[in-house]
C-alpha positions in Angstrom: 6.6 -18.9 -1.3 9.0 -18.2 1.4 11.5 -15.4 1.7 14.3 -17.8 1.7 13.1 -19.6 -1.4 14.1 -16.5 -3.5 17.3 -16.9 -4.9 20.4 -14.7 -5.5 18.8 -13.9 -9.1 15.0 -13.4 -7.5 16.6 -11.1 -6.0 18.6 -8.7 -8.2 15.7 -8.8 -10.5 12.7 -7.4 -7.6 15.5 -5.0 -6.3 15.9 -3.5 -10.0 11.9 -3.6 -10.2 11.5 -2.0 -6.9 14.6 1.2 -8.6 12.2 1.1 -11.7 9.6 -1.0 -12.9 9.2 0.6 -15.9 12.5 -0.9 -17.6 12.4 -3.3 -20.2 12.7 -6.6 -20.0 15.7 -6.5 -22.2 17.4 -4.0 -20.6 17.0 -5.8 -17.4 18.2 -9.3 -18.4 21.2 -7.2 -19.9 22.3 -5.3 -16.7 21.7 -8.5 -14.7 23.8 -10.2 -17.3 20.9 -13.3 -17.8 18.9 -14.2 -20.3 15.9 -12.4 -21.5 13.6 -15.4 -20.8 15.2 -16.1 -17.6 13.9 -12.8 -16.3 10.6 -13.4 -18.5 9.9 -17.0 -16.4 11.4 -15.5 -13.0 9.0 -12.7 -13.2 6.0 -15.1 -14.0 7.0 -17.5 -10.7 7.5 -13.9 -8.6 4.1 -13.2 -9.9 2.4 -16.9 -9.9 3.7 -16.8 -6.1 2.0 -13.7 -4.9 5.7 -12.1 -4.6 5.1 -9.6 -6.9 1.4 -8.3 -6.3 0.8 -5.9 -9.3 2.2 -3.1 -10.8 1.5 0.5 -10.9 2.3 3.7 -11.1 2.3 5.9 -8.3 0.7 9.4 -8.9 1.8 12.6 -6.9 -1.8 13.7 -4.6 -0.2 16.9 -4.1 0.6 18.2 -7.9 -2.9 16.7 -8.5 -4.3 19.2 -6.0 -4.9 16.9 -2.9 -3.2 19.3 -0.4 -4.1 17.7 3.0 -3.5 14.5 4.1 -4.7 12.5 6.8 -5.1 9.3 8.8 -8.1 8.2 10.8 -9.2 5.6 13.3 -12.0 3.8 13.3 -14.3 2.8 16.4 -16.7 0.2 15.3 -20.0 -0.8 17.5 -19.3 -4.5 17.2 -16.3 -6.0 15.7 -18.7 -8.5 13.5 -19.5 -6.0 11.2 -15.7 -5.5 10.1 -15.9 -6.6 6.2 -18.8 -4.9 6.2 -17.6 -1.6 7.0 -14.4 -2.4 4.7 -16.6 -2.8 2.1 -18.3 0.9 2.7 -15.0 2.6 3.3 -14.0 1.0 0.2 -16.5 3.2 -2.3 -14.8 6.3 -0.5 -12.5 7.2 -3.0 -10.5 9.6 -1.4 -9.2 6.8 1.1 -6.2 5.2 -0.4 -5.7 2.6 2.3 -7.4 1.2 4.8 -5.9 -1.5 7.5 -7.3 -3.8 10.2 -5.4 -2.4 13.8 -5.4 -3.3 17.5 -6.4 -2.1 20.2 -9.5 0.8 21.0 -9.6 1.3 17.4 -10.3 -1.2 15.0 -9.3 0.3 11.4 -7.2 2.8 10.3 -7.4 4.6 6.7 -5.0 6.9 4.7 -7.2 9.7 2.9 -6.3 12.5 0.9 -8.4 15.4 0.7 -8.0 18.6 -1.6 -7.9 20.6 1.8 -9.1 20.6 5.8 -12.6 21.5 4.3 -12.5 18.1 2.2 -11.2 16.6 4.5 -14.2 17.3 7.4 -16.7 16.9 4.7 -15.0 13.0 3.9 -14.6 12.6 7.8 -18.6 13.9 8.7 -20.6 13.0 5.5 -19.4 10.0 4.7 -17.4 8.2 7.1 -19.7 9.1 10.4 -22.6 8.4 8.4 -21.9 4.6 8.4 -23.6 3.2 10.8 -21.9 0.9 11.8 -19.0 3.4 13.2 -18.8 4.5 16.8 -16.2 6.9 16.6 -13.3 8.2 14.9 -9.7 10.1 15.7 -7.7 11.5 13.0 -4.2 12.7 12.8 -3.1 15.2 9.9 -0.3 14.1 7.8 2.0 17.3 7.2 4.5 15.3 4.7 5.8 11.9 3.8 9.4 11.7 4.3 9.8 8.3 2.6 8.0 5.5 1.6 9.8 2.1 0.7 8.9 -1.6 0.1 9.7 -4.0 2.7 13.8 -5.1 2.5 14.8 -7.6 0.2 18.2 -8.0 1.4 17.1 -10.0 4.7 16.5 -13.2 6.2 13.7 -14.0 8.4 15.0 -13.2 11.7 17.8 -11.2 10.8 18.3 -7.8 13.0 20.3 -4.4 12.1 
């Protein structure tokens, strides 16, 4: 589904989601002034479409004690063995993300660490260990200072 096949109601309803995706149904057909099925089937086709990939909630690392974070390249040996080490990196469960890049590097990963000790120990004894990883560069994170969904208020092509 394209960006432009989302209508004017689409709309409105992910841009409430994306405020709050805990509210009701109900409540959300009533400040949108639609039906409550309306939203009910326009939520399904977001979701049948791959619009809306899932929902969850997003926990706080620091309150739950993770006090460093940090992001790290990832130098493979040969670029064939790229699912492979996704798969690996994947049973590490202190990295949250992990994305495909260009360039000397060929992944990058977002881990969070309960503090620079943790964070070595993730980086040396399990990371490095792979062996199918060359080399690695990593980059503290000292604090988010936002974190947002991709605009829904745009067309393709459109500039600010």
């Amino acid at each position: 589904m394209k960006q432009n096949q989302l209508d004017p109601i689409d709309l409105r309803i992910l841009n409430e989601l994306t405020v709050d995706a805990r509210i009701p149904y109900s409540q959300l057909a009533k400040k949108l002034k639609i039906s409550n099925t309306l939203v009910h089937q326009r939520l399904k086709k977001l979701t049948n479409n791959g619009i809306i990939d899932k929902a969850q909630y997003l926990v706080n690392p620091w309150k739950l004690g993770f006090q460093t974070s940090a992001y790290t390249q990832i130098m493979l040996h040969d670029s064939k063995t790229l699912s492979k080490v996704e798969r690996k990196l994947s049973r590490i469960k202190e990295i949250v993300e992990c994305v495909n890049i260009s360039g000397r590097y060929a992944l990058m990963v977002k881990i969070y660490a309960r503090n620079n000790r943790h964070l070595r120990d993730i980086i040396y004894e399990q990371i490095h260990t792979i062996d199918e990883i060359d080399g690695t560069n990593t980059t503290i994170s000292f604090e988010t200072a936002f974190s947002r969904n991709v605009p829904l208020d745009l067309e393709p092509g459109d500039e600010e």
